[in-house]
C-alpha positions in Angstrom: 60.2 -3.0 84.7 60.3 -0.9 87.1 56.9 0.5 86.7 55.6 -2.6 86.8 57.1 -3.1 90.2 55.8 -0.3 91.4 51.7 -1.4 90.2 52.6 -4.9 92.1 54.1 -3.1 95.5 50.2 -0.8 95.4 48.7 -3.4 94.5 49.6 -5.6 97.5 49.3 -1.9 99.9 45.6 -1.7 98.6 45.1 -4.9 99.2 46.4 -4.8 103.0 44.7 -1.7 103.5 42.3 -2.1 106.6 39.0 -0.8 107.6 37.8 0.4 110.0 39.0 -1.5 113.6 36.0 -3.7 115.0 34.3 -2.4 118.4 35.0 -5.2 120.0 35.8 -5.6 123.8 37.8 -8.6 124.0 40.1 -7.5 121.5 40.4 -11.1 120.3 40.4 -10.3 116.3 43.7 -9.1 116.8 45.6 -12.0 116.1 43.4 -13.0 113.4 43.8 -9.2 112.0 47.5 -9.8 112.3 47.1 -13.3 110.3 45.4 -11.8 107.7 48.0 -9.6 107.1 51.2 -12.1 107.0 49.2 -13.7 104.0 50.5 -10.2 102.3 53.4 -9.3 104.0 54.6 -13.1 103.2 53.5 -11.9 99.5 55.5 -9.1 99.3 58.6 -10.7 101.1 58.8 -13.4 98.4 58.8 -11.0 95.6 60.1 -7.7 96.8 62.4 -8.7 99.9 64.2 -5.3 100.3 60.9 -3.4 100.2 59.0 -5.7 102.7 62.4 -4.9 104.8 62.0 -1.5 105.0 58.1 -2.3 105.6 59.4 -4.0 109.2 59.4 -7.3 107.7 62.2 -9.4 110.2 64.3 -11.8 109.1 64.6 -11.4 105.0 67.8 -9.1 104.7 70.0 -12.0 103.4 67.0 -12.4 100.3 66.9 -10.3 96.9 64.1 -9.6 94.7 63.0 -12.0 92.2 63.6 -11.4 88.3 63.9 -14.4 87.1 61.7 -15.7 83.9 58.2 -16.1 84.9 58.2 -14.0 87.9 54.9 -11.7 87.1 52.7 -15.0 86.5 54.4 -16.5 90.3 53.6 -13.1 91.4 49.8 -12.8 90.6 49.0 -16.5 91.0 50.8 -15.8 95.0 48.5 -12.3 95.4 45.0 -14.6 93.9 46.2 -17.5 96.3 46.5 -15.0 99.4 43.1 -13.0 98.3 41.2 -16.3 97.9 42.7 -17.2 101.6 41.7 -14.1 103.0 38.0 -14.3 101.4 37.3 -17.8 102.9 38.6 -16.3 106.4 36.1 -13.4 105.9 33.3 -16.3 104.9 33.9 -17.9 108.2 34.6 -15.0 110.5 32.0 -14.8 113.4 32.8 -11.4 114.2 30.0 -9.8 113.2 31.6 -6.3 112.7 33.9 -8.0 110.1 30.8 -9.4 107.5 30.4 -5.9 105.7 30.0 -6.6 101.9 31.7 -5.1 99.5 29.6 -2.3 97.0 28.4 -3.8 93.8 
């Protein structure tokens, strides 16, 4: 169990992990950046509470995590939900530093 809690926690990491910043000026895809994260930090708080504390996660500490029957399936069907959000951001991002594809 507790290997298997350990595979979700990299999981969700190496699915936060971030390129490259974009070149851009304005710095306007900062807040967007920062959305795109909560959709895994929000992952991560649901299912591992004390971790996504110690991550800098605010407002969790009264939250444990969850072990109850079912909880892998919850667990993957939450990280496919926040991938599939994140891909249909990327589809209609206009920054065009932010359109790289992803190797075949």
């Amino acid at each position: 169990m507790r290997i298997h809690f350990a595979a979700s926690a990299t999981l969700l990491f190496a699915c936060a992990h971030a390129g490259p910043a974009p070149h851009s000026a304005s710095g306007d895809w900062i807040p967007r950046s920062n959305q795109n994260a909560q959709l895994l930090l929000d992952v991560q708080a649901k299912f591992a509470p004390e971790l996504a504390a110690r991550t800098g996660v605010a407002g969790i500490d009264d939250r444990i995590s969850d072990f109850t029957p079912g909880r892998r399936q919850r667990q993957r069907q939450a990280i496919q939900q926040a991938v599939s959000a994140l891909e249909d951001r990327q589809r209609s991002e206009r920054d065009p530093t932010s359109m790289r594809t992803s190797p075949s």
